[in-house]
C-alpha positions in Angstrom: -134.0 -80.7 115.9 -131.0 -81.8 117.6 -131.1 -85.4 118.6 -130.1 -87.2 122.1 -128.3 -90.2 121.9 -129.1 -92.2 125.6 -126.8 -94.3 126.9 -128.8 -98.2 128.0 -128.2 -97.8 131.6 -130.4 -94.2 131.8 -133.1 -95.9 129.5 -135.1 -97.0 132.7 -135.8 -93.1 133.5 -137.1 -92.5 129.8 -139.3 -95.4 129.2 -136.1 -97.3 127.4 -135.9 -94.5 124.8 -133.1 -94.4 123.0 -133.2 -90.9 121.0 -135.0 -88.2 121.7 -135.4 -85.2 119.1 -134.8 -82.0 121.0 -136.0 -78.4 119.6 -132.7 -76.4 121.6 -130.2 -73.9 120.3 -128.2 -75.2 122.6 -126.5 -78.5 124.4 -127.6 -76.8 127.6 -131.7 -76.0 126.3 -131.3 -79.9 124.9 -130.6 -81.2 128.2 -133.4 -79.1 130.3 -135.4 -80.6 127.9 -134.7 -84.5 128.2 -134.9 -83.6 132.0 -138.0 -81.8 131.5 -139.5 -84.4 129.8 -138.2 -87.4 132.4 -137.6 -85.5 135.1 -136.3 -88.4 137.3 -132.5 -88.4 135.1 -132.1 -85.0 137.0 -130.3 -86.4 139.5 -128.4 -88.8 137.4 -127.4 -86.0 134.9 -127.0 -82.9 137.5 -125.3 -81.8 140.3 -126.8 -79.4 143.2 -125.8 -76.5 141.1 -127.8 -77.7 138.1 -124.7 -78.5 136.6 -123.8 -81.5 134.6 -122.2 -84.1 136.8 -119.1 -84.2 136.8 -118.8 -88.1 135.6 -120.8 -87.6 133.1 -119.1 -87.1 129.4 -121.3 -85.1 126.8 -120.3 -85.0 123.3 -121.5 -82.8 120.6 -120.5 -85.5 117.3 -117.6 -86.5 118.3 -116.0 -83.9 120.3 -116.3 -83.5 124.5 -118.5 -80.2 124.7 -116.0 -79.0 127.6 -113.4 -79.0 124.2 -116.3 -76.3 122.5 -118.3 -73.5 124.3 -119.5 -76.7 127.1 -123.7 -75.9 127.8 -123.4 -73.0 125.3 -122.1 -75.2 122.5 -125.1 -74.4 119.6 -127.1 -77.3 117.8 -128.9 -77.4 115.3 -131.1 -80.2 113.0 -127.8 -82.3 112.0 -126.5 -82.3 115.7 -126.3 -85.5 117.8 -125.3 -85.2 121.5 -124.1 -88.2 123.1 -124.2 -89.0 126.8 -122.0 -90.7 128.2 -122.1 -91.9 131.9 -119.3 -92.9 133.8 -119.3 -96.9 134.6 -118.3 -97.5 138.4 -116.7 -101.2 138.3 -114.4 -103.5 139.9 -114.1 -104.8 143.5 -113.7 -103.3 147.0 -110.5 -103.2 148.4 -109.7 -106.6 150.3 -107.1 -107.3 152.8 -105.2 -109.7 150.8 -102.1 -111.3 152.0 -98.8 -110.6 149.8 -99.0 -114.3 148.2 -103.0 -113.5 147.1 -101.7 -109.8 145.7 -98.8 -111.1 143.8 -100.9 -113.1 142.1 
């Protein structure tokens, strides 16, 4: 079984799991299943097309799946796919005088 590492912010949706062991062939069948199984991280994980988001980074070991077949990419028992949300950060844009945005 192919194992799912979850990122801590997505935890909340899957009763703070942090692995989950995923009987797939594939990243895509490993996926349905963590959604299957906590069907609230659909939203979080998929766009309107069913799609993976496209801010969200999922890596087969260490390589970017989009780098190997993408949902297609086989697993198997050794496998560990990584999530990896995009973290949205910093502060609005703020009318700042030139003296305040030199600085």
């Amino acid at each position: 079984m192919a194992t799912i590492m979850i990122p801590t912010p997505l935890r909340k949706f899957t009763e703070q799991r942090s692995t989950l062991e995923a009987a797939s062939i594939t990243v895509k069948s490993a996926i349905d299943q963590l959604i299957h199984l906590y069907p609230s991280l659909q939203h979080h994980l998929l766009d309107k097309d069913d799609q993976i988001r496209s801010f969200v980074r999922i890596f087969v070991g260490d390589t970017d799946y989009a780098e190997l077949d993408g949902p297609d990419t086989a697993v198997d028992d050794q496998t560990v796919i990584s999530i990896v949300p995009a973290i949205a950060g910093g502060i609005p844009d703020l009318d700042l005088s030139s003296d305040h945005a030199d600085r």
